[in-house]
ROLUM-284450 format. One record per residue: x, y, z of N, C-alpha, C, O in turn; residue in three letters. Coordinates in steps of 0.05 Angstrom, whole numbers, plus 5000, padded with zeros to 4 digits. Atoms other than C-alpha are relative to their C-alpha. Layout:
XYZXYZXYZXYZala ...
REM end
This chain:
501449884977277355573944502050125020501550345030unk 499449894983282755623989502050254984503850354997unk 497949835009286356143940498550284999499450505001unk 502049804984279656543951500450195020501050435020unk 499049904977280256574021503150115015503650255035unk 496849904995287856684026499850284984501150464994unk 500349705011286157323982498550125018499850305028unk 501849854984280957564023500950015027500150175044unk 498549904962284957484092502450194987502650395002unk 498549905001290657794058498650264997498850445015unk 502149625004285658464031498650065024499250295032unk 501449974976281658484089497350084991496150004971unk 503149925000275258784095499750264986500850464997unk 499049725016274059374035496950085001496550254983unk 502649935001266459484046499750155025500650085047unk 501249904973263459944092502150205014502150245038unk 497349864987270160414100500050244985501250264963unk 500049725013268661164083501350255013501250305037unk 498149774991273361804083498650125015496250105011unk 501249814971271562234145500250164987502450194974unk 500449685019269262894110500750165026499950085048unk 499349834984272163444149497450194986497250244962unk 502649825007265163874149499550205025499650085046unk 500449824977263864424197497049895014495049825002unk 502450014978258764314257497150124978497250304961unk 502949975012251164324229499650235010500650285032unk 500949724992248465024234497150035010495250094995unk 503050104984242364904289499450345000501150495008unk 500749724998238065614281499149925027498249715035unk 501350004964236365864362497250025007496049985028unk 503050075001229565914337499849665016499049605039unk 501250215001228965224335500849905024499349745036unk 498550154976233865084395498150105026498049985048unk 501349924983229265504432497449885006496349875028unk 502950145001223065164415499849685011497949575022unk 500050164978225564584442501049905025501849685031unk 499349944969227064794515496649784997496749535002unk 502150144982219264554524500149714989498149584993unk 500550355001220363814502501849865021502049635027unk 498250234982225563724553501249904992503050034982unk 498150145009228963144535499749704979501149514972unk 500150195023224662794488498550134975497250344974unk 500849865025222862904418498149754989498649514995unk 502650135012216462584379501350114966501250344957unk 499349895025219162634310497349834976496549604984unk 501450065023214162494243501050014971501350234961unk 498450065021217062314184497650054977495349954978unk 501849925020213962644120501249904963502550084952unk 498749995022216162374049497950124983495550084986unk 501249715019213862943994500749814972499149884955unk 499250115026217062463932502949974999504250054980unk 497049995020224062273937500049714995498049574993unk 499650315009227461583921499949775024499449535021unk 501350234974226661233992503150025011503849845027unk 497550114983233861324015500050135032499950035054unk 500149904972233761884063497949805015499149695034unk 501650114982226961484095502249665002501449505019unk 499550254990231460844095502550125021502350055044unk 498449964980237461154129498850255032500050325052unk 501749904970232261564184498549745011498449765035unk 499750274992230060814195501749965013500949855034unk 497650054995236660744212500350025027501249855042unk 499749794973236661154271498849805021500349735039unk 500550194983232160654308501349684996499449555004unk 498350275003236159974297502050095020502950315023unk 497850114977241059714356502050274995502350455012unk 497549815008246760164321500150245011501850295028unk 499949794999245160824326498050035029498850175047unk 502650094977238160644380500350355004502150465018unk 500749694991235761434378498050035026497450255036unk 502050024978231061204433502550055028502050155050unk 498749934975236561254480500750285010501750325032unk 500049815004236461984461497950145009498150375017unk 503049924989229362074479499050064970497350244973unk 500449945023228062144400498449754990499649534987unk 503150205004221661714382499350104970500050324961unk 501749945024217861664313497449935010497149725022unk 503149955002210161844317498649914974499349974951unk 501950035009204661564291498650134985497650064964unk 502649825016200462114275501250235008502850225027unk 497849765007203262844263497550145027498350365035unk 500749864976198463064321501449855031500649975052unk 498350074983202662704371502950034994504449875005unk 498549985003208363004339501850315004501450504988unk 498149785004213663554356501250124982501150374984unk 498549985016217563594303499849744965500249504968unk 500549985028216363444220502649944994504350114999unk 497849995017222163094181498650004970496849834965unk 500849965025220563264112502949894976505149984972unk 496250025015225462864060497850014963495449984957unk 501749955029224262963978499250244990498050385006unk 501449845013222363433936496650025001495149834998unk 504049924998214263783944499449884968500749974950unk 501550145022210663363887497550075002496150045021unk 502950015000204263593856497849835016495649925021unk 501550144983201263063896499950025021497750015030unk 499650044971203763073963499850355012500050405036unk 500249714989202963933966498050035014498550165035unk 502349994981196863913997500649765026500649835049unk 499550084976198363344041502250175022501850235045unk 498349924979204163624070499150265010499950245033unk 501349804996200864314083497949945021497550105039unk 502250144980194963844121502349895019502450055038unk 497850124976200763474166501350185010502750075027unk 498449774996204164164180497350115019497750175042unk 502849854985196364434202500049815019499849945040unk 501450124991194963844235502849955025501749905046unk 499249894983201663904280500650225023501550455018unk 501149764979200364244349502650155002504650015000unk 498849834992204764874363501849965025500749815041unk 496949895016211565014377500449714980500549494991unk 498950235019213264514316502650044997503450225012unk 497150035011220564414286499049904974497849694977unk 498850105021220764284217503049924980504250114970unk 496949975002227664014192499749834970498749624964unk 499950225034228763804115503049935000505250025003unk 497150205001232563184106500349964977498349914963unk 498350005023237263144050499550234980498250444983unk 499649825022238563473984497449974992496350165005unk 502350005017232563373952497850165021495750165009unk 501649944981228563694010501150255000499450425007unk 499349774991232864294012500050164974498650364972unk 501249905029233364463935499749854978501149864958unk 501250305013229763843904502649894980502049774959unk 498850165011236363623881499949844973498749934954unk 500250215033236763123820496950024991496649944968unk 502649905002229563303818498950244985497050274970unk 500149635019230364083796498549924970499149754954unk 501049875026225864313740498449684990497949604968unk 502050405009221863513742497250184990497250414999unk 503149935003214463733719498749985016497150165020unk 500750104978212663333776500350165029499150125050unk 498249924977216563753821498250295011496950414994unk 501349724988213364383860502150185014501850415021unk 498149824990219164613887501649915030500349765044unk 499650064968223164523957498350035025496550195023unk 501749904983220164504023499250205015497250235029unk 500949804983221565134047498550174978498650414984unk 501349865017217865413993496749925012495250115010unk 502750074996210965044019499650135030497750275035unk 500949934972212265154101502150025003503949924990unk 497549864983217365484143501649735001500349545008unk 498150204990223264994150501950165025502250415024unk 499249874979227365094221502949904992504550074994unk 498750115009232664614194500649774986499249574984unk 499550145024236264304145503149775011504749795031unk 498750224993240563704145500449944969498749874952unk 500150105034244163604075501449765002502549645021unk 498150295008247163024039497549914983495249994979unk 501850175020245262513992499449705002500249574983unk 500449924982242862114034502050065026504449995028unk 498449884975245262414100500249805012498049695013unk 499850154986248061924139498349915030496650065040unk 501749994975245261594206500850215018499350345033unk 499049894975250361944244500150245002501250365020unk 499349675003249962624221496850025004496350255012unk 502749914996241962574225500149985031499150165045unk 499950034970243062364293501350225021500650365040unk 498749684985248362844313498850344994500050545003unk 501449775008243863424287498050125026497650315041unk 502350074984238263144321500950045029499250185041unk 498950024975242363104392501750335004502650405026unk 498249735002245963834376497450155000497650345015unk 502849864998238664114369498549985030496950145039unk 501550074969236663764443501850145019501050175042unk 498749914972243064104479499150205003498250334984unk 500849804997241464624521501050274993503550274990unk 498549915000242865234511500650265026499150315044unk 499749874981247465804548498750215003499150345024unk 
REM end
């Protein structure tokens, strides 16, 4: 046991330690930056899964836990897509969920944001050419932005999310 722990103080801690991607600033369209001058300084976001594997919705979870706390942002998850500003859409459009998401898109009030989270949302990723598959989201409803990765981290959904609320000049 103690030849365990004498290894493991000598290695240290190897979990949880990822290369910093040198990636250029997210590309926020002024559409969208414009559309939300009227929320001020809080956002009502609705979370839409279309069919992916559950990661992106576990790391947008993320976002509210102590760590990241997007509430300190003014960035809230809604209940119901009529108390909602802004549509995260993650997954590929699935024969099944095409009509729902088309009803949650109608059924949010005007100026909306729609923003597709991850790869699979932007061109259904590991998904392409499924039977199942209907295609990406901007193929069903206008997307304003996109947020890639596999899944996209908390902090890059966050910093998107917070680069979309600054004002602009």
């Amino acid at each position: 046991m103690f030849r365990i722990i004498k290894k493991s103080l000598k290695i240290g801690v190897v979990t949880g330690q990822y290369r910093r991607a040198e990636k250029p600033a997210l590309p926020i369209i002024q559409e969208a930056k414009d559309k939300t001058k009227l929320f001020k300084r809080s956002l009502a976001i609705r979370e839409v899964d279309t069919g992916s594997c559950n990661a992106c919705e576990m790391e947008m979870n993320a976002l509210l836990n102590p760590v990241y706390d997007a509430e300190r942002f003014g960035i809230h998850i809604a209940a119901s897509p009529r108390h909602a500003d802004a549509l995260v859409v993650t997954g590929p459009v699935t024969v099944n969920m095409e009509r729902a998401l088309k009803d949650v898109h109608k059924q949010t009030p005007d100026p909306k944001i729609v923003i597709a989270l991850g790869d699979c949302a932007i061109d259904c990723g590991m998904f392409k050419n499924s039977y199942a598959v209907t295609g990406p989201v901007e193929r069903h409803i206008p997307v304003d932005i996109r947020i890639p990765g596999c899944p996209p981290r908390p902090a890059e959904i966050l910093e998107a999310l917070s680069e979309l609320r600054k004002p602009t000049v």
